[in-house]
MILUMVEX-243324 format. One record per residue (C-alpha): residue in one letter; x, y, z; residue number from 1. Coordinates in Angstrom, 1 decimal, always signed. Layout:
BEGIN
("A", (X, Y, Z), NUM)
...
This chain:
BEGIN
("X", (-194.4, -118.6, -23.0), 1)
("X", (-192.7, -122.1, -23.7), 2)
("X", (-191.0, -123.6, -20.5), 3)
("X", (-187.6, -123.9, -22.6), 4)
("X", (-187.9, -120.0, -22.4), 5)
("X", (-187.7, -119.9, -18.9), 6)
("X", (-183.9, -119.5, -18.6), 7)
("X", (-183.2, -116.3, -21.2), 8)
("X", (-186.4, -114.7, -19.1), 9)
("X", (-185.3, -115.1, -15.7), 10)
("X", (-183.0, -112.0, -15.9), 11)
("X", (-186.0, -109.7, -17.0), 12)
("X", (-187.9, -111.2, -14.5), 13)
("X", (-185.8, -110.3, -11.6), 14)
("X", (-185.2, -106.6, -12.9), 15)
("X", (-188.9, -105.9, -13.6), 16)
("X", (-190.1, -107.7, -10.6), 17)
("X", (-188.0, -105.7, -7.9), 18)
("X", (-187.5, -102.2, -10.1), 19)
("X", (-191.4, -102.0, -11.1), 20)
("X", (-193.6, -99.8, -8.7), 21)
("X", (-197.1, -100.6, -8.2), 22)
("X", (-199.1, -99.7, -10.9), 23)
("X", (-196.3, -100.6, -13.8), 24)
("X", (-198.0, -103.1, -15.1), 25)
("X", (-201.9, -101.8, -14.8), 26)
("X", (-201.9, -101.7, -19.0), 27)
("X", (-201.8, -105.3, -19.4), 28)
("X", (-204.0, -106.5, -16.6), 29)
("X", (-205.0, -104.3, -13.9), 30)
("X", (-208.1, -106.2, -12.6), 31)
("X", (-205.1, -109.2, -12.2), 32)
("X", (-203.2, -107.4, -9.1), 33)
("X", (-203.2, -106.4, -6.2), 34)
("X", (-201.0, -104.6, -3.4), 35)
("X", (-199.2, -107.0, -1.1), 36)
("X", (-197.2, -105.4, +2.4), 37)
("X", (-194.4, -107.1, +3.3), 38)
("X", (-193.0, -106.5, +6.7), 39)
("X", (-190.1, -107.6, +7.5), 40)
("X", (-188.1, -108.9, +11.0), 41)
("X", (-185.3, -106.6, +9.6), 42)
("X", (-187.5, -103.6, +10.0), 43)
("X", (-188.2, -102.8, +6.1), 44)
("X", (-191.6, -102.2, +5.1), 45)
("X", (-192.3, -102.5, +2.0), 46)
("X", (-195.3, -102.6, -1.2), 47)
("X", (-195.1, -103.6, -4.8), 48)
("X", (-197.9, -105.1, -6.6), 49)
("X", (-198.7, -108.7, -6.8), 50)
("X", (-200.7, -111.0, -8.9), 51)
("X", (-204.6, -112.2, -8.2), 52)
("X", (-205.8, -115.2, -9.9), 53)
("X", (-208.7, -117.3, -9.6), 54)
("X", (-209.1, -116.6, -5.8), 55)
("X", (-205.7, -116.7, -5.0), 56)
("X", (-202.8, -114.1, -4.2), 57)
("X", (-199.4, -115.0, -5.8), 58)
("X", (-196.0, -113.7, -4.8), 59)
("X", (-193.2, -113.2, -7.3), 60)
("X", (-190.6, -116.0, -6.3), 61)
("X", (-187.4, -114.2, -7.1), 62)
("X", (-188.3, -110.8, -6.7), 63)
("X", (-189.7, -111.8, -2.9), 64)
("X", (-186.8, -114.3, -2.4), 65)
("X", (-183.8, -111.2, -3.7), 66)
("X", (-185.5, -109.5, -1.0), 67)
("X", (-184.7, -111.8, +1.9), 68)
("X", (-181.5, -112.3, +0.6), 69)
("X", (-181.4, -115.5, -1.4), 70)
("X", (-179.5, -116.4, -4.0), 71)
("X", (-182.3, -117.5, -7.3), 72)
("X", (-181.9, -119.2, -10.6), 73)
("X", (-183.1, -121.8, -12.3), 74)
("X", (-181.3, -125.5, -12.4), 75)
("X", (-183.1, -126.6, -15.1), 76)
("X", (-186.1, -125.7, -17.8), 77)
("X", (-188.4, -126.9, -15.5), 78)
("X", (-186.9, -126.1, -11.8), 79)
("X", (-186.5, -123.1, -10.1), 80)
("X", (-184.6, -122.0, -6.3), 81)
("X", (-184.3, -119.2, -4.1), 82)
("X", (-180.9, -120.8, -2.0), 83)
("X", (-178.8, -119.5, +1.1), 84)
("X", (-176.8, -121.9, +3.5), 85)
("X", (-179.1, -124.0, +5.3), 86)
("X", (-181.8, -122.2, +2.9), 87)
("X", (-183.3, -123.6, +0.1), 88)
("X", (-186.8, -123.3, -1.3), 89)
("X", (-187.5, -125.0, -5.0), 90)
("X", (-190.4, -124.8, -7.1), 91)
("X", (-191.1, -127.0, -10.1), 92)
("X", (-192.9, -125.9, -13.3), 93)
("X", (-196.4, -127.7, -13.8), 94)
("X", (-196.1, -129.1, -10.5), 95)
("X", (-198.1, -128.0, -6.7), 96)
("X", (-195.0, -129.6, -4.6), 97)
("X", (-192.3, -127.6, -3.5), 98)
("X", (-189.2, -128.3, -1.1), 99)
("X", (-188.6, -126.4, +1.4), 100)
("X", (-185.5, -127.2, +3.3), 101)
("X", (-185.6, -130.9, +2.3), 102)
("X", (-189.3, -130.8, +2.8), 103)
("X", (-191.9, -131.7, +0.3), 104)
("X", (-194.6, -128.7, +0.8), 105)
("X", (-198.1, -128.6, -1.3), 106)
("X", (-198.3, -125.4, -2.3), 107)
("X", (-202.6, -125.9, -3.0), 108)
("X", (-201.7, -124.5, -7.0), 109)
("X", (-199.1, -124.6, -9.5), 110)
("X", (-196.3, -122.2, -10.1), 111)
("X", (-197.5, -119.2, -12.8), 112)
("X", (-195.5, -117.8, -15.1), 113)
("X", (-197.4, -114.1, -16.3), 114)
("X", (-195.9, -111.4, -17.9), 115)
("X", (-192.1, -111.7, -17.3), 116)
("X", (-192.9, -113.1, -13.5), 117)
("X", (-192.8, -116.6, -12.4), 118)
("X", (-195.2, -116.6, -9.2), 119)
("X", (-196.4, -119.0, -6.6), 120)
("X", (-199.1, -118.8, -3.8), 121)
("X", (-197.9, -116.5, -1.6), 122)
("X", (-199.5, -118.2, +1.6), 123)
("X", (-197.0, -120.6, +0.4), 124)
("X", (-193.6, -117.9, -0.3), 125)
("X", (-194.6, -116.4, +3.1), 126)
("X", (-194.5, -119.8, +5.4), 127)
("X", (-191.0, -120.7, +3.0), 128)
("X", (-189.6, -117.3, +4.7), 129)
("X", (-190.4, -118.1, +8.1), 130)
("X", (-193.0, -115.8, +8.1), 131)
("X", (-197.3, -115.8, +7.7), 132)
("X", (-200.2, -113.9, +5.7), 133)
("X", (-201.5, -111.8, +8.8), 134)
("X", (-204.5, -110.1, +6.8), 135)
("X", (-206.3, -110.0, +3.7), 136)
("X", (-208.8, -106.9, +2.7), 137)
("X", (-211.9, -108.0, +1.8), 138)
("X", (-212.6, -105.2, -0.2), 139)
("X", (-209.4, -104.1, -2.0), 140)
("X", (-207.5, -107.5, -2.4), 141)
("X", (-204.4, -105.6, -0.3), 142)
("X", (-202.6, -108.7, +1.3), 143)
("X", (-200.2, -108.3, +4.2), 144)
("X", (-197.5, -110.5, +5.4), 145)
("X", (-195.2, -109.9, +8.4), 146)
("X", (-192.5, -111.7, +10.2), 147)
("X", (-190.7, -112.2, +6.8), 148)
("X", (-186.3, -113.4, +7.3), 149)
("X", (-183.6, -111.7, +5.7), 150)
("X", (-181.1, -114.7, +5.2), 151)
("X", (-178.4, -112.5, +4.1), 152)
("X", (-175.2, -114.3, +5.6), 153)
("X", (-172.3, -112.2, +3.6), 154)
("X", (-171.1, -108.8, +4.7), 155)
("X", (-169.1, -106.8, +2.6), 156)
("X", (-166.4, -103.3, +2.1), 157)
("X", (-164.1, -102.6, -0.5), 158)
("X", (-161.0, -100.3, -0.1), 159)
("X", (-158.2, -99.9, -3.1), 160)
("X", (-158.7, -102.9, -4.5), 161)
("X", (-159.2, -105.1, -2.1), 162)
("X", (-162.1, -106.9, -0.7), 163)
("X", (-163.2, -107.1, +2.8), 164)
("X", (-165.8, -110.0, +3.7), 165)
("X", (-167.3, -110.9, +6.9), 166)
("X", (-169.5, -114.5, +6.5), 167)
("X", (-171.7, -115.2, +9.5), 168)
("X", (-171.0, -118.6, +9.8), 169)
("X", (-167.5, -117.3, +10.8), 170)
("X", (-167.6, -114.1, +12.0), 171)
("X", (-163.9, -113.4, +10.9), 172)
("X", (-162.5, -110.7, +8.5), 173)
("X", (-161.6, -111.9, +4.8), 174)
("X", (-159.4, -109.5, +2.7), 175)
("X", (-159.5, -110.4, -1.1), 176)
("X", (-156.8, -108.7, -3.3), 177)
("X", (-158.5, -107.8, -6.9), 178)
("X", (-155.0, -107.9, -8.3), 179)
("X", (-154.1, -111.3, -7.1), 180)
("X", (-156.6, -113.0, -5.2), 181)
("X", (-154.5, -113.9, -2.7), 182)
("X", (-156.6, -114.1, +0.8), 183)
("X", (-155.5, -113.1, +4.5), 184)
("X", (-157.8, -114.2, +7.0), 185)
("X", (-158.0, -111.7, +10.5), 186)
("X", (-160.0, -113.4, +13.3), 187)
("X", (-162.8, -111.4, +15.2), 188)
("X", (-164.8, -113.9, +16.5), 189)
("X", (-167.9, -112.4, +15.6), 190)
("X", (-170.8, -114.6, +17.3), 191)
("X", (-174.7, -114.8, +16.5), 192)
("X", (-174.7, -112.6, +13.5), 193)
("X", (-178.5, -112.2, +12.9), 194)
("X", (-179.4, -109.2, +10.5), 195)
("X", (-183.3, -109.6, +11.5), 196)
("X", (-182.5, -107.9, +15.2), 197)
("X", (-178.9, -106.6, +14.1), 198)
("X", (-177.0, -104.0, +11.8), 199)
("X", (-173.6, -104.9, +11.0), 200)
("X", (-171.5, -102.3, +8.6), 201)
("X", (-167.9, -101.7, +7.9), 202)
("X", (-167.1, -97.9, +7.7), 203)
("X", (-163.4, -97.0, +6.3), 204)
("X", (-160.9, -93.9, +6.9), 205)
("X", (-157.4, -92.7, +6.0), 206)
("X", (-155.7, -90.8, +8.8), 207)
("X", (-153.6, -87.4, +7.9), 208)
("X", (-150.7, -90.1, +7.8), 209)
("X", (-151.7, -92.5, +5.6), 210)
("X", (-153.2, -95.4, +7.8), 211)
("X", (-156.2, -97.3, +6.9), 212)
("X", (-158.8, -97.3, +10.0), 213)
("X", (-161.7, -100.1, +9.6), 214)
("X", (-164.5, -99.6, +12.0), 215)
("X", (-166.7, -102.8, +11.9), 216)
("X", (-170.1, -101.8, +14.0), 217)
("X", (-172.4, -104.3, +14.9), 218)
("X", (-175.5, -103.3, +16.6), 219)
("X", (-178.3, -104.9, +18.4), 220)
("X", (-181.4, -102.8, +17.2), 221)
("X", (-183.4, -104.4, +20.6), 222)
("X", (-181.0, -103.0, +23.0), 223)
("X", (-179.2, -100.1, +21.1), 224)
("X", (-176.1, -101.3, +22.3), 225)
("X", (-173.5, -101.9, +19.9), 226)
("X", (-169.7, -103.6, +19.3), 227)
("X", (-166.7, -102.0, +17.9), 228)
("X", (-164.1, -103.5, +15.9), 229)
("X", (-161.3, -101.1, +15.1), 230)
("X", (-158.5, -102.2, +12.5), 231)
("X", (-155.9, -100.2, +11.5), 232)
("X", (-153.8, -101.2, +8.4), 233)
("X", (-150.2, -99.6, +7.2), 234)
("X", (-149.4, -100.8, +3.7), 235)
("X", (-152.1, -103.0, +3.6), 236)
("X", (-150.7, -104.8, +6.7), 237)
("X", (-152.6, -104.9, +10.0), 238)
("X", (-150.7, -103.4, +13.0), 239)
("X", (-153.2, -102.8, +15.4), 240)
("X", (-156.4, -104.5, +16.4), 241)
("X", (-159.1, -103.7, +19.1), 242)
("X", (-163.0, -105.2, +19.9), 243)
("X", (-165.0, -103.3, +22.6), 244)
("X", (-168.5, -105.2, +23.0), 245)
("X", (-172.0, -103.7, +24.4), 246)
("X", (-170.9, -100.0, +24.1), 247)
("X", (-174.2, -97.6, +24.6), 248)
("X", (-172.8, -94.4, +22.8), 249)
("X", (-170.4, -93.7, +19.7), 250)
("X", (-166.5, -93.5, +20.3), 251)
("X", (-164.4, -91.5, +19.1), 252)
("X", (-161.6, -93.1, +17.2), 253)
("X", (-159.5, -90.5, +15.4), 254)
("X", (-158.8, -86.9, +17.6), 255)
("X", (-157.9, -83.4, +16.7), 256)
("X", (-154.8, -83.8, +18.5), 257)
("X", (-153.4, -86.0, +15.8), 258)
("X", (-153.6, -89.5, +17.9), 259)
("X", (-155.8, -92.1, +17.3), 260)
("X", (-157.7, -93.9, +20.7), 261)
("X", (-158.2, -97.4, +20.2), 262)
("X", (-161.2, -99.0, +22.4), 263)
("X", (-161.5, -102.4, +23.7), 264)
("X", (-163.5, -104.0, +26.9), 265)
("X", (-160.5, -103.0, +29.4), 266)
("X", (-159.1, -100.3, +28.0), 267)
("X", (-157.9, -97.6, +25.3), 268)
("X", (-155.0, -97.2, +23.9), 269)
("X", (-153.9, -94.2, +22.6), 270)
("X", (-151.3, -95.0, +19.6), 271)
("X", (-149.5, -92.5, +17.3), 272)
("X", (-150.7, -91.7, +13.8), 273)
("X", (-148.2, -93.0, +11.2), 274)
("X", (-146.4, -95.4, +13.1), 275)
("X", (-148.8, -97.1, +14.9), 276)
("X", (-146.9, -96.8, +18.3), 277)
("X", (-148.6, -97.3, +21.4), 278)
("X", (-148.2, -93.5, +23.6), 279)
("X", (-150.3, -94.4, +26.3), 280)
("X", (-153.2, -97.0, +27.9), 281)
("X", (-156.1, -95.6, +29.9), 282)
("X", (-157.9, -98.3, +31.7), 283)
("X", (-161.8, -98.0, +31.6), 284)
């Protein structure tokens, strides 16, 4: 394929390189791949097939970098980027050197482009994601990798037409409104958000009266413990706001008694569905 197809082939490249299982492409060249493990400091596991060529294993460059959560494309015919914040790995067509980070990296072999897939060495990909090529079957060609980062920085919820966005590098609520754009920003002060040792969701429930509950959960997959961030909108405003950190078991937020208990590191409050009025505080 001529480099100045490189662009109009990236998008079939990403699909077939992440939606393909192993074995998808054993008509065109089955002696050409092998199965590469990735594990990842996320916890996935995971297989697909990867390409073998003259002695060396290859990883797909955007399929591998969509994985840990990088934004790809290509910046020119001949330049291609997996990018997140302080991320950024780029490989150029006909070329060994890479960048990672700033740095020029040899990569021993040149970038390959086979069958839909641009490749590089995957010694190479694996190093550039903070991770290493722990074993290679003599026999069978299987590669494995571990230690592997998931960069993804960007959290995200959507409720009724609006958009609710949590960005690690500042760990504070963003709601988006589709129908405007117009932005209010809500302050959690969300610190060290890591998605290699933690799980961070955001949950969302209408009470019997018509208030929006927000449960943010982050949790710390090492310890089990986990913070709670409860928000609870009325007409899309917020009227009540409460963050209990390193709790060991679930709380319950909304009761069968109609109120709604509010959590935080001192107390919980126990405020009235509807209005949002505070009935009572129980110290903890």
């Amino acid at each position: 394929m001529k480099i100045k197809h490189w662009k109009h082939a990236v998008a079939v490249l990403f699909i077939m390189s992440v939606l393909l299982p192993l074995g998808a492409q054993e008509s065109h060249a089955a002696s050409k791949y092998v199965e590469l493990e990735m594990e990842w400091e996320d916890g996935r596991n995971s297989h697909i097939e990867t390409l073998h060529k003259d002695g060396v294993t290859y990883g797909s460059f955007f399929s591998l970098g969509s994985m840990a959560g990088l934004q790809w494309g290509m910046e020119n015919d001949n330049t291609a980027v997996l990018k997140r914040d302080q991320k950024r790995i780029v490989v150029h067509l006909g070329s060994s050197i890479a960048e990672v980070d700033g740095t020029k990296v040899d990569m021993g072999r040149e970038p390959v482009w086979y069958i839909s897939h641009l490749y590089v060495p995957i010694r190479f990909l694996a190093a550039a994601l903070d991770g290493e090529v722990a074993n290679r079957d003599s026999k069978t060609g299987k590669v494995t990798v571990k230690l592997l980062n998931n960069y993804t920085d960007t959290f995200y919820g959507s409720m009724m037409g609006y958009s609710y966005t949590i960005r690690a590098a500042k760990g504070d609520l963003e709601i988006t409104s589709a129908y405007t754009g117009k932005k209010n920003m809500i302050p959690l002060g969300m610190k060290d958000i890591n998605v290699n040792s933690h799980d961070l969701t955001l949950n969302f429930k209408w009470t019997s009266k018509n208030l929006l509950i927000l449960f943010i959960e982050y949790s710390n997959r090492m310890t089990e413990e986990y913070d709670l961030y409860t928000l609870v909108f009325k007409n899309q405003g917020l009227i009540r706001k409460s963050i209990a950190h390193g709790l060991t078991e679930q709380h319950e937020t909304l009761k069968s008694d109609g109120t709604i208990q509010l959590i935080d590191d001192k107390s919980i409050r126990i405020i009235d569905d509807g209005s949002g009025d505070v009935l009572n505080v129980i110290p903890r």
